[in-house]
Legacy VTK file of the C-alpha trace (Angstrom):
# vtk DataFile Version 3.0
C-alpha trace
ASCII
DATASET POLYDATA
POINTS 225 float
0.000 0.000 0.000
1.321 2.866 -0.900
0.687 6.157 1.506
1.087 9.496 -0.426
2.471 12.734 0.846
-0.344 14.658 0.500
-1.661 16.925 3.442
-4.994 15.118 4.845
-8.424 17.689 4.912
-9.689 17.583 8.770
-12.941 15.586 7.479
-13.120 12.286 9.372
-12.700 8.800 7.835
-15.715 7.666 9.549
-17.772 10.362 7.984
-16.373 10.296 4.589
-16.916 6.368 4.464
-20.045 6.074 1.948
-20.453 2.401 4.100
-20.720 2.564 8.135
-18.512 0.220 9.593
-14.649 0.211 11.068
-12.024 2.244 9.323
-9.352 -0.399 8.562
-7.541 1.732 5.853
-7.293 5.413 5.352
-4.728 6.671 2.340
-4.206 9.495 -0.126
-3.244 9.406 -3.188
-0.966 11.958 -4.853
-1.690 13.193 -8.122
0.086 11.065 -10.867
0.515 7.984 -8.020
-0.078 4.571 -8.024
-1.879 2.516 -4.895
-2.790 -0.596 -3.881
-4.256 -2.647 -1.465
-6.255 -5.895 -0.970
-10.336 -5.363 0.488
-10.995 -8.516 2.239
-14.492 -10.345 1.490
-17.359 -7.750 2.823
-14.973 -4.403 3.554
-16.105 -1.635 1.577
-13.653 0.557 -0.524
-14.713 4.117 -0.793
-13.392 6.306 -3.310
-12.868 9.932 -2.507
-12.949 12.653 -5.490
-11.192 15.248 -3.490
-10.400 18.279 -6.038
-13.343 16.874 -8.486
-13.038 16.222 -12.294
-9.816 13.444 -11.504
-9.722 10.133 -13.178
-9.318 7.037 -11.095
-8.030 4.494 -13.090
-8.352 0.602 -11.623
-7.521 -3.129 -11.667
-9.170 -5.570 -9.787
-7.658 -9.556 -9.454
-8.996 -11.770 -7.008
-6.233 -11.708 -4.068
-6.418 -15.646 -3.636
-5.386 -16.427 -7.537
-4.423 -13.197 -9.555
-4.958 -15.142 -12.398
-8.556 -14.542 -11.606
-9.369 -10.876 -12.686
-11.217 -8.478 -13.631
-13.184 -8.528 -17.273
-14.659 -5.490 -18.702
-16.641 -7.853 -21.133
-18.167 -9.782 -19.178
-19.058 -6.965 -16.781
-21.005 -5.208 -19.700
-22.334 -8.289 -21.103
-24.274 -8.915 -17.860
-25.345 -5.913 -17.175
-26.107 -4.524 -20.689
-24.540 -1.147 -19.969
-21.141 0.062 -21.117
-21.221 2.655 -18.138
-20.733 1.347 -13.918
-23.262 2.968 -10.872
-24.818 1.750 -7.941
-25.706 -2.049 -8.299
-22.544 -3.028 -10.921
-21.176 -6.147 -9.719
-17.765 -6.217 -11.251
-16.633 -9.477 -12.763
-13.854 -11.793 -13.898
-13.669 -13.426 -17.053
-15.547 -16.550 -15.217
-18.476 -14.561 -14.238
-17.788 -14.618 -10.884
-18.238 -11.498 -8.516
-15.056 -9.534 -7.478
-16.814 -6.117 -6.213
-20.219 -4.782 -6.321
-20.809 -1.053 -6.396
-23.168 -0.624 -3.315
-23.385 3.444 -3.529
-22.227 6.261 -6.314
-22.577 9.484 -5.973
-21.888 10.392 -9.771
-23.983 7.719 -11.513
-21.214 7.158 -14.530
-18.167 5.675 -14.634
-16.591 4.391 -17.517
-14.891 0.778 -18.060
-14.443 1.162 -22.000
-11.783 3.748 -22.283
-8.723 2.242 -21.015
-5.624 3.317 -19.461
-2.683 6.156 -20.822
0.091 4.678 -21.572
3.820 6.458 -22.897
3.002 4.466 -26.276
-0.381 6.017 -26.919
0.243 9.297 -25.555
2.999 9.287 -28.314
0.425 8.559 -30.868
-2.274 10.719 -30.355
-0.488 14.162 -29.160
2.647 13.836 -30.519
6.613 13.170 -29.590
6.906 15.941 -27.168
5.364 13.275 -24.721
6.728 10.285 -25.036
8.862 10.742 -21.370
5.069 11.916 -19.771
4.259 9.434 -17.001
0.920 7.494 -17.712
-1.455 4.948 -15.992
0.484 1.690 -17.348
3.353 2.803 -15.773
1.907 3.329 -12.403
0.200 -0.063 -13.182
3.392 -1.631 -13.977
5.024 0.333 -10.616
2.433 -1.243 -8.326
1.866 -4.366 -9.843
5.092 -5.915 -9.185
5.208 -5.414 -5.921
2.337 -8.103 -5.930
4.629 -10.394 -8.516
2.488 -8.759 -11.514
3.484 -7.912 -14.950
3.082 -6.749 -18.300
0.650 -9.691 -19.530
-1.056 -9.022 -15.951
-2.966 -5.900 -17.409
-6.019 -5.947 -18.862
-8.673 -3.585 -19.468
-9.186 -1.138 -16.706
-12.100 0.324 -15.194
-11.939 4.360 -14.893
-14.143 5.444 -12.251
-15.530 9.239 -12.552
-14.252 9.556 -16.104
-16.681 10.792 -18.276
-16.531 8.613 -21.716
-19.647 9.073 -24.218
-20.200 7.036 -27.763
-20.916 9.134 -30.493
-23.860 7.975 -32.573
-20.956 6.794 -35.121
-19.295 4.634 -32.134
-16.670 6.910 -31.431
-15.884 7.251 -28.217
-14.901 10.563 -26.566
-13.112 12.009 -23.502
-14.961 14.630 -22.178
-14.839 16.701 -18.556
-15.944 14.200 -15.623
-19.351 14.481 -13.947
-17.370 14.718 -11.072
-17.356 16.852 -8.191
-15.158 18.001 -5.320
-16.320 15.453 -2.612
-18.242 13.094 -4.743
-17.476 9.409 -3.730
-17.994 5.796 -4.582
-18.013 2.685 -2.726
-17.294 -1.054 -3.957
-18.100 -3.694 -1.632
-15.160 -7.076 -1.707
-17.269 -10.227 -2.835
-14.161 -12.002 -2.548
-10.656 -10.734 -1.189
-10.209 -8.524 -4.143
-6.518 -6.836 -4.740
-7.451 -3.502 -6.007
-4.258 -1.764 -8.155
-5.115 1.857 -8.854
-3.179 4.472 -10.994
-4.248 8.154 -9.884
-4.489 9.442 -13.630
-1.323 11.587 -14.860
-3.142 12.126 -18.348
-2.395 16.128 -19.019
-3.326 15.721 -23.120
-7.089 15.240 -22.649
-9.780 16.520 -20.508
-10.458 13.459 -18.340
-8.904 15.220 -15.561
-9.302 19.049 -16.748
-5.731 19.030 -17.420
-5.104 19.097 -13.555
-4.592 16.031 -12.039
-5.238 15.858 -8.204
-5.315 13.809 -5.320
-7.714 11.104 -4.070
-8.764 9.402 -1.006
-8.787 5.795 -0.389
-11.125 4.680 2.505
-11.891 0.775 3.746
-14.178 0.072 6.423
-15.536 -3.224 7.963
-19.192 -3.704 8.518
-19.684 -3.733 11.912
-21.465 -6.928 13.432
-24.482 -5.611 15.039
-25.143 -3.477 11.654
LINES 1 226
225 0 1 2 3 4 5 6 7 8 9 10 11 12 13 14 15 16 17 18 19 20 21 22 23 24 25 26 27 28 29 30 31 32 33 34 35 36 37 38 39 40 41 42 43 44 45 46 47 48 49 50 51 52 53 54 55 56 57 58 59 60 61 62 63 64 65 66 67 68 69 70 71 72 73 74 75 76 77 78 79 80 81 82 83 84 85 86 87 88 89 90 91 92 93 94 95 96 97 98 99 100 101 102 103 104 105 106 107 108 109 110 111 112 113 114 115 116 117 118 119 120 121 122 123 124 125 126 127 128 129 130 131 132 133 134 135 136 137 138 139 140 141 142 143 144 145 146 147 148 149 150 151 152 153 154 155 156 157 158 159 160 161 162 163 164 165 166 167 168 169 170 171 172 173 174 175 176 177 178 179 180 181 182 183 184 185 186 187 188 189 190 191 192 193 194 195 196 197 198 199 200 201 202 203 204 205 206 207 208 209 210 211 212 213 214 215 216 217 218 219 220 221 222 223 224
């Protein structure tokens, strides 16, 4: 888990939480960061826009057997939706349940647009970026401390980006729906590692050319609740 250096507001975990319930795990993220952690079965992962308008970029592998993971076709295929909110139950390529999203406070997220990378970046907006830092790198950076790789990633989920399909299928990156504050929570159906890359992308709107930092909040159901 990676702790960033960022200076903490004085709201409280507790209150922030979007799921009552022990704090277990309490992090920022920097801007341009990586994080991870593992949510054990039925802790809740809250996800705190702080600055609003930041991209959130995430992996999710089942902690047990990381060859178990997270599969953005599968995910749509069952729900029938291209975009995540309350009641998404994020899947691996077997079907089976790695998170659910039990409360959203921004009602699209998008799990079709993928993840910056130095290769792309270099394609669409030129040479000048090829040394920028992107979300595969973080990926890469966090991964391995959990023995993954390269063939690890797969497609990523981006939660408060903002991607729309144009009537012609083209998809767009357009400002988030995002708001300072605005939060969502993903309840573990499974020990789920969670690998997140704090979106560096500067070329594109996703993160109005400004990224920021996040929050990171797990909390434990409490038994009499």
């Amino acid at each position: 888990m990676n702790t960033a250096m960022y200076t903490p507001p004085a709201a409280d975990a507790r209150t922030l939480a979007l799921a009552p319930g022990e704090v277990v795990l309490d992090e920022f993220v920097e801007a341009r960061g990586p994080w991870s952690a593992v949510v054990a079965a039925g802790e809740v992962l809250t996800i705190v826009d702080l600055e609003g308008n930041q991209a959130v970029d995430c992996l999710l592998y089942a902690a047990g057997d990381t060859a178990v993971r997270y599969s953005a076709a599968v995910t749509i295929a069952r729900q029938q939706s291209i975009v995540l909110t309350t009641g998404s139950i994020l899947r691996a390529e077997t079907g089976a349940p790695l998170m659910t999203v039990v409360a959203d406070e921004v009602g699209v997220h998008d799990t079709i647009g993928g993840a910056c990378s130095q290769e792309s970046n270099t394609l669409r907006y030129g040479q000048h970026t090829r040394e920028q830092h992107a979300c595969v790198e973080n990926f890469l950076i966090e991964g391995s401390r959990w023995g993954l790789g390269k063939r690890d990633l797969v497609s990523n989920i981006n939660w408060f980006m903002n991607v729309p399909v144009d009537p012609d299928g083209a998809l767009g990156i357009v400002d988030g729906l995002s708001a300072p504050g605005k939060r969502v929570a993903l309840r573990a159906e499974v020990d789920t590692l969670v690998l997140v890359s704090n979106c560096p992308q500067i070329n594109n709107p996703c993160n109005g050319f400004n990224p920021t930092p996040v929050r990171m909040i797990i909390t434990r159901p409490e038994a009499d609740q």
